[in-house]
C-alpha positions, 0 to 999 in steps of 0.5 A: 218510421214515424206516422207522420213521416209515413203519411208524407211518403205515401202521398208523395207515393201517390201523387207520383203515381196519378202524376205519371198515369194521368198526365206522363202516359197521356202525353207520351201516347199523344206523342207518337200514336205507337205508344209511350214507350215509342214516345219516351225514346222519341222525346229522348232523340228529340232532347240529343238532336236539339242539343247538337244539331239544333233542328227547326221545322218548317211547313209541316202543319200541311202534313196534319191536315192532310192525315187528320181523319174525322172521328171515327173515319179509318187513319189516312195513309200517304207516302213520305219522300225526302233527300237523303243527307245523313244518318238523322234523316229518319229522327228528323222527319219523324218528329214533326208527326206524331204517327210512325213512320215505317222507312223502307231500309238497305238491309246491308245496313240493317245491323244483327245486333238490332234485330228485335229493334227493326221488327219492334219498327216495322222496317221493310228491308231492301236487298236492291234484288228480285226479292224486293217485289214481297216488299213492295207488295208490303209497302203499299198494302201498308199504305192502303191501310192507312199507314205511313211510308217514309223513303230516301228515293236517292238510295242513300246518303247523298255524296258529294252532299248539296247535290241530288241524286237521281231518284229510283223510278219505284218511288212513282210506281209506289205513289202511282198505284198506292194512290195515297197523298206523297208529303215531299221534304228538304233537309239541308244542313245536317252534318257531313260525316263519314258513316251515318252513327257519325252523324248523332255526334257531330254539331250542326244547324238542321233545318227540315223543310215540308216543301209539297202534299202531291195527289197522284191519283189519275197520274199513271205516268210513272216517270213523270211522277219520279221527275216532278217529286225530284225537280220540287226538292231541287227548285227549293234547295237550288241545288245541282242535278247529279245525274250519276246513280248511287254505285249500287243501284247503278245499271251492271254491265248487262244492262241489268238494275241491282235495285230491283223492284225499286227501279223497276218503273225505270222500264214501266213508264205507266200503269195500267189504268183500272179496268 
């Protein structure tokens, strides 16, 4: 190779690298604050869903100002409730904010092949049993350290769709004793698909909408926190109330909730108030 070829390909070389080190890194970390790898497979989700889904974000600016933490101040935790409408739902509400999410997931939909994904995620399984209590504990320590907790209060993905489902009374035990904001969300238009991967490859024109930030500190009242995070997403969408449960977290025959400590509150209408 000749010197003055070799020179070219070396400053090339270099430029590519201090490019990449000080402006692609840079921006990847700034995109989701668990690192640019995190950022780089974000950005790629962002690129497919805004090629066939066409999503648009509306009201999220309240979301940064509630999390935004004075510097040197330990990051602000909260809770984020949305309508559960497809497979999307996740991507969709964890691009607007660039801290991650951790979602509380089905564990039967929580496939073995993506086992090291769903730890790399921190993802809080949930069996609808008796063990969901170590969740639970999980999810609001995590929160009370100034994490973020994303949860489908439905129990899953809403059929018919344009319809909302009651919502699983854990989610006002959560906020009342997590006594961090909750970010309240509305999806409509995402695609109508038979299983959630179905979803990714289906057209559509999305729009996500962050409706309310509730402070439930000083609300004990564990019902009346369910009812009103409910009625806001229903007043917005102008949706119909369905009052039937999601099958598997419907009451058995005894009497008896599947879903565990995720309905738990459905029996515990207050917390205690600290002594």
């Amino acid at each position: 190779m000749e010197p003055t070829t070799l020179a070219i390909s070396a400053a090339a070389f270099v430029t590519l690298t201090l490019g990449y080190s000080w402006v692609v890194l840079p921006w990847l970390s700034n995109r989701l604050d668990s690192g640019p790898i995190d950022g780089f497979l974000l950005t790629l989700i962002e690129g497919w869903m805004r090629l066939l889904h066409r999503p648009r974000w509306f009201g999220f600016e309240k979301v940064q100002e509630v999390l935004e933490a004075a510097p040197g101040s330990p990051p602000k935790g909260a809770i984020l409730v949305a309508n559960h409408a497809s497979g999307l739902d996740p991507f969709l509400l964890q691009v607007p904010i660039r801290r991650r999410l951790r979602w509380l997931m089905a564990q039967d939909q929580m496939l073995p092949t993506f086992a090291e994904a769903w730890e790399h995620l921190g993802i809080l399984p949930v069996t609808y049993g008796a063990g969901d209590s170590a969740t639970f504990r999980e999810a609001n320590r995590h929160v009370q350290a100034g994490g973020l907790l994303g949860l489908f209060p439905e129990g899953g993905i809403a059929r018919p769709a344009r319809q909302i489902r009651p919502f699983l009374a854990g989610v006002g035990l959560m906020a009342a004793r997590a006594k961090v904001p909750v970010i309240v969300c509305w999806i409509e238009g995402a695609p109508e698909t038979a299983n959630a991967t179905g979803a990714f490859f289906k057209r559509a024109s999305v729009r996500v909408h962050c409706l309310e930030v509730i402070d439930f500190r000083g609300e004990r009242d564990v019902e009346a926190i369910t009812a009103r995070l409910r009625n806001t997403i229903q007043r917005a969408s102008g949706w119909p109330l369905n009052d039937e449960p999601m099958p598997w977290t419907a009451p058995t025959r005894n009497g008896k909730s599947p879903a565990g400590v995720v309905s738990k509150a459905a029996t515990t209408s207050r917390v205690p108030s600290e002594g």
